[in-house]
C-alpha positions as CSV (number, residue, x, y, z in Angstrom):
1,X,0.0,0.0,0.0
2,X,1.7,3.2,-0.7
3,X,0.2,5.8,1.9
4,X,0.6,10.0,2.0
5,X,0.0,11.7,5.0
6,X,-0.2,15.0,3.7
7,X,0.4,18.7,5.9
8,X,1.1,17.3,9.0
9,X,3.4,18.5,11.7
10,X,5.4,16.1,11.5
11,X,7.4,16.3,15.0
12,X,10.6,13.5,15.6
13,X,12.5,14.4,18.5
14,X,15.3,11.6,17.5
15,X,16.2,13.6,14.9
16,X,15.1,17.0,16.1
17,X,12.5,17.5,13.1
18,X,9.9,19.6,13.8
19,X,7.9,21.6,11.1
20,X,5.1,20.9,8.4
21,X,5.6,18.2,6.0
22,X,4.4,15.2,4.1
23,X,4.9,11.6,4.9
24,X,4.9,9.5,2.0
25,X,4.9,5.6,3.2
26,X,5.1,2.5,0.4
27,X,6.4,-1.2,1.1
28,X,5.7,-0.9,5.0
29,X,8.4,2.0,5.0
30,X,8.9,5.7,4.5
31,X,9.9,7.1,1.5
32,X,9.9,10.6,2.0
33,X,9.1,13.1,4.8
34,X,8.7,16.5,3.1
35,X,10.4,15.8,0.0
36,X,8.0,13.7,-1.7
37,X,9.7,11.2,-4.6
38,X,8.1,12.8,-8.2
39,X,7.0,9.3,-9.1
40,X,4.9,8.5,-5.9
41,X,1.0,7.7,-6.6
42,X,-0.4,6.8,-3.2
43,X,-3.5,4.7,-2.9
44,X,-4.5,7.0,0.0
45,X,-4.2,9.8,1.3
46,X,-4.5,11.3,4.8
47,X,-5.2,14.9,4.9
48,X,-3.3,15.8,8.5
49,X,-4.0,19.4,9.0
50,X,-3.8,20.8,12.5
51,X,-2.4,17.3,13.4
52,X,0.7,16.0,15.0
53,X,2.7,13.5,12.7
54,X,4.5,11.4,15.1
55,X,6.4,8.3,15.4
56,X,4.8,5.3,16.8
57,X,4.2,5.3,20.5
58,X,6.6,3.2,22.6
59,X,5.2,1.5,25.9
60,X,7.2,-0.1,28.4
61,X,5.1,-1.6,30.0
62,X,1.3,-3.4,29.2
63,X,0.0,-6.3,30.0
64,X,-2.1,-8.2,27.3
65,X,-4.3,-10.5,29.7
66,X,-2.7,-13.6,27.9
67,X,-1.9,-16.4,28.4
68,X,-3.4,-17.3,31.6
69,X,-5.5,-14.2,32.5
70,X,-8.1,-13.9,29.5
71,X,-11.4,-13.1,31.4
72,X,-9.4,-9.5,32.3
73,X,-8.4,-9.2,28.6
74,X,-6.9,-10.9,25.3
75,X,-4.0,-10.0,23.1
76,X,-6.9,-9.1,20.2
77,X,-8.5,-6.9,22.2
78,X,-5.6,-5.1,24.4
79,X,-3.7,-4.7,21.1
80,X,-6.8,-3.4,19.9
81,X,-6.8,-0.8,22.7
82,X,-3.2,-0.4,21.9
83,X,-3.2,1.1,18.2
84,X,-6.2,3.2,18.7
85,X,-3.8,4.4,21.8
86,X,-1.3,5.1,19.0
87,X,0.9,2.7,20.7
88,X,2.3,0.7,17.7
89,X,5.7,-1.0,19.8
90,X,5.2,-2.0,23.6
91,X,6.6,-4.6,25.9
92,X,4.9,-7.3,28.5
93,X,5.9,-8.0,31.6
94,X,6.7,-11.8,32.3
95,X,4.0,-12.2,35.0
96,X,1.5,-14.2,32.3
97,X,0.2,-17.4,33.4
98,X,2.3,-19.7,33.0
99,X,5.2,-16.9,33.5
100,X,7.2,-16.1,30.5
101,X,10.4,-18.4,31.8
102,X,10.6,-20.9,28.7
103,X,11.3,-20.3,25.5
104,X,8.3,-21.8,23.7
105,X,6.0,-19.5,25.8
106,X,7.9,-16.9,24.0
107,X,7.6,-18.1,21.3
108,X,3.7,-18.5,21.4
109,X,3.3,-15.4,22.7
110,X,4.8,-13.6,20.3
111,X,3.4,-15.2,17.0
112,X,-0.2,-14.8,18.1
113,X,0.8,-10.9,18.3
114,X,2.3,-11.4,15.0
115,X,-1.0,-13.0,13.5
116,X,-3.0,-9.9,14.7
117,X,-0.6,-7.3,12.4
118,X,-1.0,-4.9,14.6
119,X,1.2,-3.8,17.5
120,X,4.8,-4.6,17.8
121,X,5.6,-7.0,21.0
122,X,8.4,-7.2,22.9
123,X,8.5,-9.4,25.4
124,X,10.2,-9.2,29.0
125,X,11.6,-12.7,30.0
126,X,11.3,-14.2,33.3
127,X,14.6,-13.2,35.6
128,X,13.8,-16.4,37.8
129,X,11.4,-19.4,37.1
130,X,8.4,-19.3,38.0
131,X,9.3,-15.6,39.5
132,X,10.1,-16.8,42.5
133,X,13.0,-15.8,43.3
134,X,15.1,-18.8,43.9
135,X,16.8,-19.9,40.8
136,X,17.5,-17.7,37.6
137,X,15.6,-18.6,34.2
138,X,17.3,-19.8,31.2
139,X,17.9,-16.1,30.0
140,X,20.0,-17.1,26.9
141,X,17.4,-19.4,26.1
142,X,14.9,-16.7,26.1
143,X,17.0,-13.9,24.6
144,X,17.8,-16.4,21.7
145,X,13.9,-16.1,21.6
146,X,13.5,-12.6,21.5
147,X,12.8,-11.3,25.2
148,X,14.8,-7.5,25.4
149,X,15.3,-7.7,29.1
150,X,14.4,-9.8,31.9
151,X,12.6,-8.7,35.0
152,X,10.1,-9.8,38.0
153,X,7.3,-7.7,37.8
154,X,5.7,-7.1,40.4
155,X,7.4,-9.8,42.2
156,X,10.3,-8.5,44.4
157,X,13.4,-11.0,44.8
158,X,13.7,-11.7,48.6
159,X,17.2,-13.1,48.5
160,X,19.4,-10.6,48.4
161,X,22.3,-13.2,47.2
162,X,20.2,-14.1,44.2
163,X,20.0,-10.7,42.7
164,X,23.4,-10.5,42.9
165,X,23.8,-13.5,40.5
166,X,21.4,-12.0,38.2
167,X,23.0,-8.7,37.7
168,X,26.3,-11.6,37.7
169,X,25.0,-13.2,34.8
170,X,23.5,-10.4,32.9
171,X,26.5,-8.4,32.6
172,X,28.0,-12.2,31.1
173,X,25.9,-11.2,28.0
174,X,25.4,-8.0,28.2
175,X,21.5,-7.7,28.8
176,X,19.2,-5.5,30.8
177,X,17.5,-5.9,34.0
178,X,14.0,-4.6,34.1
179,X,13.3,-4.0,38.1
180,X,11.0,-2.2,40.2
181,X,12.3,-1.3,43.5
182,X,10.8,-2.4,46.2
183,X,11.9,-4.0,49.7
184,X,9.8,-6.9,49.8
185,X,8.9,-6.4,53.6
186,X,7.7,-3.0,53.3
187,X,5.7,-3.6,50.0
188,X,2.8,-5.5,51.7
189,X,0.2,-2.7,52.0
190,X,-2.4,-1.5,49.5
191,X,-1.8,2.3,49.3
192,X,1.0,4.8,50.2
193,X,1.6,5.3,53.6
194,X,0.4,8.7,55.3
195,X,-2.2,10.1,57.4
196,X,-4.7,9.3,54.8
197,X,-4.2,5.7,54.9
198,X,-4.6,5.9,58.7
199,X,-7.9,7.6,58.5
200,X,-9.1,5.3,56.0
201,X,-7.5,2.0,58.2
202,X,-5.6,0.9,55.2
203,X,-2.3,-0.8,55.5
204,X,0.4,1.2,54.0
205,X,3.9,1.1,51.6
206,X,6.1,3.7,53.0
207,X,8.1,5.5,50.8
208,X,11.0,3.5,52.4
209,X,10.3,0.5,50.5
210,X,11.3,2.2,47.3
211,X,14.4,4.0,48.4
212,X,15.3,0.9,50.4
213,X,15.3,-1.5,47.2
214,X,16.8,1.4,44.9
215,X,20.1,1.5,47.2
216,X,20.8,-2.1,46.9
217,X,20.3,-2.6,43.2
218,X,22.5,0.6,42.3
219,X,24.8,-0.9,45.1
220,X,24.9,-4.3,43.3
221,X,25.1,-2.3,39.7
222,X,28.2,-0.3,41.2
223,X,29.9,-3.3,42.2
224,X,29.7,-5.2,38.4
225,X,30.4,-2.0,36.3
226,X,33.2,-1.3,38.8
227,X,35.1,-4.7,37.4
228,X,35.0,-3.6,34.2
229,X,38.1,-2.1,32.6
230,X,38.6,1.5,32.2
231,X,36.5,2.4,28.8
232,X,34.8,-0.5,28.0
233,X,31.0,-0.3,27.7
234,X,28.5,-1.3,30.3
235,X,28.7,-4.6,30.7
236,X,24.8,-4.7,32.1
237,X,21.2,-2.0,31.6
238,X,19.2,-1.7,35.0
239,X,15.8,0.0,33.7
240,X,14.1,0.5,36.9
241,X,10.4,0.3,36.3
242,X,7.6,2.9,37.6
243,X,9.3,5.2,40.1
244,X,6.7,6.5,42.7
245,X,8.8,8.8,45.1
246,X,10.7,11.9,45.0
247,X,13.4,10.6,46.7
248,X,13.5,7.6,44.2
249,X,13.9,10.3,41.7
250,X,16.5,12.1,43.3
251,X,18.4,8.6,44.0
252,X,18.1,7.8,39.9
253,X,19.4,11.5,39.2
254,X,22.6,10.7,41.1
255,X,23.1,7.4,39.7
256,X,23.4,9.3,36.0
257,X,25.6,11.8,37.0
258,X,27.4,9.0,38.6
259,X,27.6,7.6,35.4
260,X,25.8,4.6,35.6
261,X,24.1,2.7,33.1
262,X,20.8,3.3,34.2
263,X,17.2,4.7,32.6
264,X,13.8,4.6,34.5
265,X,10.1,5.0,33.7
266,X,7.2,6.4,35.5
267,X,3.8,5.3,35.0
268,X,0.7,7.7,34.3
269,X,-0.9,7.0,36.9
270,X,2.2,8.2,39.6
271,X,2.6,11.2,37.1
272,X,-1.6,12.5,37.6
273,X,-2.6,11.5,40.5
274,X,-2.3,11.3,44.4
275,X,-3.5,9.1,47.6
276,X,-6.7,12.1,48.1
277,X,-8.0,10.3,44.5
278,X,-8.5,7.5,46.6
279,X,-11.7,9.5,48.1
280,X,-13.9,7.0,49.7
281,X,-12.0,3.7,48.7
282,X,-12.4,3.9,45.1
283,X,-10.9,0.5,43.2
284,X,-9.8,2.2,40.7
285,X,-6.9,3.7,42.3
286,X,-5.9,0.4,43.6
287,X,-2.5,0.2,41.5
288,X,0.9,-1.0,42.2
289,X,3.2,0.6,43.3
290,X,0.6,3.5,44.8
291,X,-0.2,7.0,43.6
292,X,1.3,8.9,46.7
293,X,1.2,12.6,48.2
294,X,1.5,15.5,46.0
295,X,5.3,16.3,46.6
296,X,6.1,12.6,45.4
297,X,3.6,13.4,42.0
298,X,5.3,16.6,41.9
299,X,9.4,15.4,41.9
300,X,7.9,12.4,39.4
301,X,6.8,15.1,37.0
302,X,9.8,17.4,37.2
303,X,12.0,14.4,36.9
304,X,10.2,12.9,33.7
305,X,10.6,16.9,32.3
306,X,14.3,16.9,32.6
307,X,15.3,14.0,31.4
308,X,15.6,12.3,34.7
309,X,12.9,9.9,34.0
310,X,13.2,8.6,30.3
311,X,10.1,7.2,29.4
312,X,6.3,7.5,30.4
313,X,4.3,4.1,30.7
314,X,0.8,3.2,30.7
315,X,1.2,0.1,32.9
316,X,-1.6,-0.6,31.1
317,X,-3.2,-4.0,33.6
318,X,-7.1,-4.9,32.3
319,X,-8.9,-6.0,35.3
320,X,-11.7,-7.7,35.5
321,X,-15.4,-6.3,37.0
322,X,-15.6,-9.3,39.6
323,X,-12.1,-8.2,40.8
324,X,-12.5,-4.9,41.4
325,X,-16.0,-5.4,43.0
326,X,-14.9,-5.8,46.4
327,X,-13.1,-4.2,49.2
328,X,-10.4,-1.9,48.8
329,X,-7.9,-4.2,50.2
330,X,-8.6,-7.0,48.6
331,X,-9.3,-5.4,45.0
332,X,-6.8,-6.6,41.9
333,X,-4.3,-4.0,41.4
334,X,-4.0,-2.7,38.1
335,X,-6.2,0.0,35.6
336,X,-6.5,0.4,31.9
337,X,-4.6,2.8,30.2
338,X,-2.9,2.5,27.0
339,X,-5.3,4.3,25.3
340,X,-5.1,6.9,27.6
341,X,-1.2,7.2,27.1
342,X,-1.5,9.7,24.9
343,X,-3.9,12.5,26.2
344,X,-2.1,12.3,29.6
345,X,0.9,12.9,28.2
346,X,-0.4,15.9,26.8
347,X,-2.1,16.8,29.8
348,X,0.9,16.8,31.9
349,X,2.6,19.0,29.4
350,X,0.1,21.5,28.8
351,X,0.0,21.7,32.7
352,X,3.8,22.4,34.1
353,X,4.6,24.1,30.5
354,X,6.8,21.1,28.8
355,X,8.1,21.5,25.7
356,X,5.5,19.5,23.0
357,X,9.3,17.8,21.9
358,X,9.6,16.6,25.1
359,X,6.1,15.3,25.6
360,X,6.5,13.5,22.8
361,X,10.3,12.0,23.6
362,X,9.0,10.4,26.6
363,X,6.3,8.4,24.4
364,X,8.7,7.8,21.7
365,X,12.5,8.0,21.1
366,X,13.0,7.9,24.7
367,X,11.7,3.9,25.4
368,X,13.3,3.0,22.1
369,X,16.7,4.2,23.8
370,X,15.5,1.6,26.9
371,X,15.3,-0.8,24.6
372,X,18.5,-0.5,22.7
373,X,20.4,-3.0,20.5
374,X,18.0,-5.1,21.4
375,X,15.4,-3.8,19.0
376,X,18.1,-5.9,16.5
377,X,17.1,-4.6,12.4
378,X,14.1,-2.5,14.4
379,X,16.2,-0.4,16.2
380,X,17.1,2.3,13.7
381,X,13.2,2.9,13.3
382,X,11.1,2.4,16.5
383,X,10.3,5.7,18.1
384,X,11.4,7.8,15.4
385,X,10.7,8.8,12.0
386,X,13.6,8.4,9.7
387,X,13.5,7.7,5.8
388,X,14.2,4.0,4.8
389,X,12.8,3.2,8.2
390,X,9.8,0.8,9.1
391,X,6.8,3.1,8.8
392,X,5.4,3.1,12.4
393,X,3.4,6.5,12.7
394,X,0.2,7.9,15.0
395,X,-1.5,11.1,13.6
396,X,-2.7,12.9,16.6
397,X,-5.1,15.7,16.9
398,X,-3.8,17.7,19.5
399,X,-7.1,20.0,19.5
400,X,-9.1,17.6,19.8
401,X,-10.5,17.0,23.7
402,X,-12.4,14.0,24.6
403,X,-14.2,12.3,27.9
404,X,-13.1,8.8,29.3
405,X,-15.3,6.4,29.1
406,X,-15.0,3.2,29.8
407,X,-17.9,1.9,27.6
408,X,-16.2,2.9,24.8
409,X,-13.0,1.6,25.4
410,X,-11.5,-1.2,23.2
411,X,-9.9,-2.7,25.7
412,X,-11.7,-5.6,27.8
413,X,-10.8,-4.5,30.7
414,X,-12.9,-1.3,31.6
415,X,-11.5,-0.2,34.8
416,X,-9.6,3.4,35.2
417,X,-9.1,6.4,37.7
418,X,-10.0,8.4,35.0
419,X,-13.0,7.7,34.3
420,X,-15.1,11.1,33.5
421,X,-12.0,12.8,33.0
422,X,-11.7,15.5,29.9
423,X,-8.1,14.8,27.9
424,X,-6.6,16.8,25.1
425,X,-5.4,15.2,22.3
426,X,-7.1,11.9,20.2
427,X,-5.2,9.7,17.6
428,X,-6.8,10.2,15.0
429,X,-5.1,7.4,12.7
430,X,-2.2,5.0,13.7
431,X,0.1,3.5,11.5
432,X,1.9,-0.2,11.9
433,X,4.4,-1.1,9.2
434,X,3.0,1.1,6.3
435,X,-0.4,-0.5,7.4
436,X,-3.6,1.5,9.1
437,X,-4.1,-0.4,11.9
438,X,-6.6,2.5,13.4
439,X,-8.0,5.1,11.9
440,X,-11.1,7.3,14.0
441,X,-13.5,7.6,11.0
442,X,-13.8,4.0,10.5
């Protein structure tokens, strides 16, 4: 299909391209941004006035309900939810069931995504089997298989001897730890600690638990990088997944002027809202890790504006009704997102005056860095815009503004904090490999 998206702004913050131009698009890739070959005859044409030409959305971090938890959502539908999102490249977590620790999981996994031609998946291995902590997966296996990272979810590692071996054994081959810190004693509750979680006789994750965890993986990072010789490259990546406190954020911004090799993400949710959204124990804001108080959301959203924090994440986590139909404490974490991902991220840039670049660069070129060499022949085209590259593209209306509501979501699971809320921004038509794989008007 040969494709031209025509008067667009076309906005790429990998290359720093910003200004009004035409996308032409044939064989799956881009032929031309502004300079439009003489000989090109599209079969369609998008007229993209007053719209944002982007490059495909990058997601670190959405689950897809299979295998294992399909009454919450399947990989049709959540990848459904994900291109009208815009999201056209985004990575699972390995907590599926059965967990993502063999190879032919992996392999399952990813040619059913491949069947629906629609989002690009990339999934995160298992870092020990089963995730439970006690003896590391076969992560050559699994690479061989096409996992960019391994991690444990939402599953901290309780022996602290264990991790070492991991971060051991990754920097063997040179691969990237996906963690979220959290001390696994201090992680029990269901909210953030504070005096709301007192009044409301919830049981509580301090702040602690975060900065706690965060010192002994940068510890254990220190001590592998610090046995390599002078000028050779990292010999392992710690991504550490959905920050939630400001000191976590300070901690992070230390480590990079440190010099370590280290990126981290922050999760919409953490970015918009607080523990007071909780109101009178709403289910919806039962996530994990939890929103917290207004100085933590605050440091979170400086950090993501200066580069701190290098990518924004839906955590996107369909839940079903029957689990979030009952008390707050014993509610399903998890909230649908990615087709939120967008409009938030505009929201949060329209509110503490970001840069539209930057907005964009923590949705796009920013997770594609995360991800690295191990994009393999993708890597020179996901999250950017670049001609000869794989045409992944969302078209986004950025004066468009639009209510949530969960009826009308693709996604099967209809569960979100921000439900009612008004969001700037729709996608308007999303690209996957030269193909429409959304477009609004259909």
């Amino acid at each position: 299909m040969k494709l031209l998206i025509r008067d667009g702004r076309v906005i790429d913050p990998a290359s720093g391209t910003d200004r009004v131009a035409d996308v032409a698009i044939a064989a799956g890739r881009i032929i031309g941004i502004g300079q439009v070959p003489a000989d090109f005859h599209p079969n369609r044409v998008l007229d993209a006035r007053g719209c944002w030409v982007l490059p495909g959305l990058v997601d670190l971090c959405a689950r897809l309900g299979e295998p294992g938890h399909e009454h919450a959502g399947m990989l049709e539908s959540e990848t459904a939810a994900a291109v009208a999102g815009g999201v056209t490249s985004l990575v699972c977590p390995p907590d599926t069931d059965p967990v993502l620790d063999e190879p032919g999981l992996v392999d399952m996994l990813r040619a059913r995504a491949e069947r629906l031609h629609r989002t690009r998946l990339f999934p995160l291995g298992a870092l020990t089997r089963g995730l439970q902590g006690e003896v590391l997966a076969e992560m050559v296996q699994l690479a061989e298989r096409g996992c960019v990272g391994f991690g444990q979810a939402d599953v901290p590692i309780v022996n602290t001897q264990v991790l070492q071996r991991a971060f051991q054994y990754a920097a063997t081959f040179g691969y990237t730890l996906w963690l979220r810190p959290e001390e696994p004693w201090l992680s029990k509750g269901v909210m953030a600690s504070g005096p709301l979680a007192t009044r409301l006789g919830l049981s509580g994750v301090p702040a602690a638990s975060e900065v706690i965890a965060l010192h002994a993986l940068l510890a254990l990072l220190r001590r592998v990088v610090a046995g390599m010789p002078p000028g050779a490259p990292p010999p392992v990546h710690l991504h550490l997944c959905r920050l939630s406190t400001a000191a976590g954020v300070d901690l992070v911004r230390q480590a990079k002027a440190e010099g370590l090799p280290v990126t981290a993400d922050v999760s919409v949710h953490q970015l918009l809202l607080t523990d007071t959204d909780i109101g009178y124990y709403d289910t919806r804001l039962r996530l994990q890790p939890p929103v917290r108080q207004q100085r933590d959301r605050d440091a979170l959203r400086a950090g993501l504006a200066d580069g701190t924090i290098d990518a924004l994440v839906s955590d996107h986590t369909p839940v079903s009704a029957d689990a979030k139909a009952v008390p707050f404490a014993q509610a399903e974490p998890g909230a649908t997102a990615i087709e939120l991902l967008a409009g938030l991220a505009v929201k949060w840039a329209q509110q503490d005056g970001v840069p539209v670049a930057r907005a964009v660069e923590v949705l796009t070129s920013g997770p594609a860095r995360v991800l690295g060499a191990r994009l393999g022949t993708l890597q020179a085209s996901v999250g950017r815009l670049a001609v000869g590259g794989v045409a992944d593209v969302c078209v986004l209306d950025p004066q468009a503004t639009w209510r949530v509501e969960p009826s009308r979501l693709r996604s099967q699971g209809r569960h979100t904090p921000f439900e009612g809320h008004a969001l700037p921004a729709r996608v308007r038509t999303t690209v996957v490999g030269g193909h429409i794989a959304f477009d609004a008007a259909d």
